[in-house]
C-alpha positions, 0 to 999 in steps of 0.5 A: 321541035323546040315546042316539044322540048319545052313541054317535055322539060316542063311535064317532068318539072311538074311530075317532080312537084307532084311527087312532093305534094302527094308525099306531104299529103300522106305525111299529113295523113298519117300523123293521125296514127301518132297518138296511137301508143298513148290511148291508154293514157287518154282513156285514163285521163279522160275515163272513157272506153278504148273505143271512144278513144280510137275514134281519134284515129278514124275520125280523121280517115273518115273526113279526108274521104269526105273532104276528098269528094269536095276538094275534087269538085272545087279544084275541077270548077272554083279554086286553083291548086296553089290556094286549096293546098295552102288553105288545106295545110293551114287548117291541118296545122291549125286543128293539129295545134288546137288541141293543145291549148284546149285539151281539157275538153274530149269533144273538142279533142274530136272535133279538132280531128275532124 
């Protein structure tokens, strides 16, 4: 009878955490979308197409699906949980912040996104 009440207490601590991790993922997710109201402004500085512009924005879509396939596999065989999501939100900041150090390049504006 204890047995069953220690782990009931402990599944709802970790369905809590849970929640928290998946809403800062998607918070992460969707910061891509904040440079939507300034692609004018980007095209202009840079003298591109609105196309080439709003790869900015999907670019990042299209590599968390790629990256969603290999974090499954390396979270089901090699590496913790606590470990890939302190690695993975390093390197969001760390491409988020790039940028604006080196914003005179747009290929390196692309590759920060990815």
């Amino acid at each position: 009878m204890e047995t069953t009440k220690s782990i009931s207490g402990s599944s709802k601590s970790y369905v809590s955490k849970t929640r928290i991790g998946v809403l800062a993922v998607s918070s992460m997710g969707m910061a891509a979308l904040a440079i939507t109201p300034s692609y004018a402004a980007i095209a202009s500085n840079f003298s591109l197409s609105n196309t080439s512009v709003q790869m900015l924005t999907s670019l990042p879509n299209l590599f968390m699906m790629l990256a969603g396939l290999i974090i499954g596999k390396l979270t089901a065989t090699k590496l913790n949980l606590k470990t890939l999501t302190l690695s993975a939100a390093i390197l969001v900041i760390i491409g988020g912040f790039l940028p604006l150090a080196f914003h005179t390049n747009f290929m390196f504006c692309y590759f920060a996104r990815a």
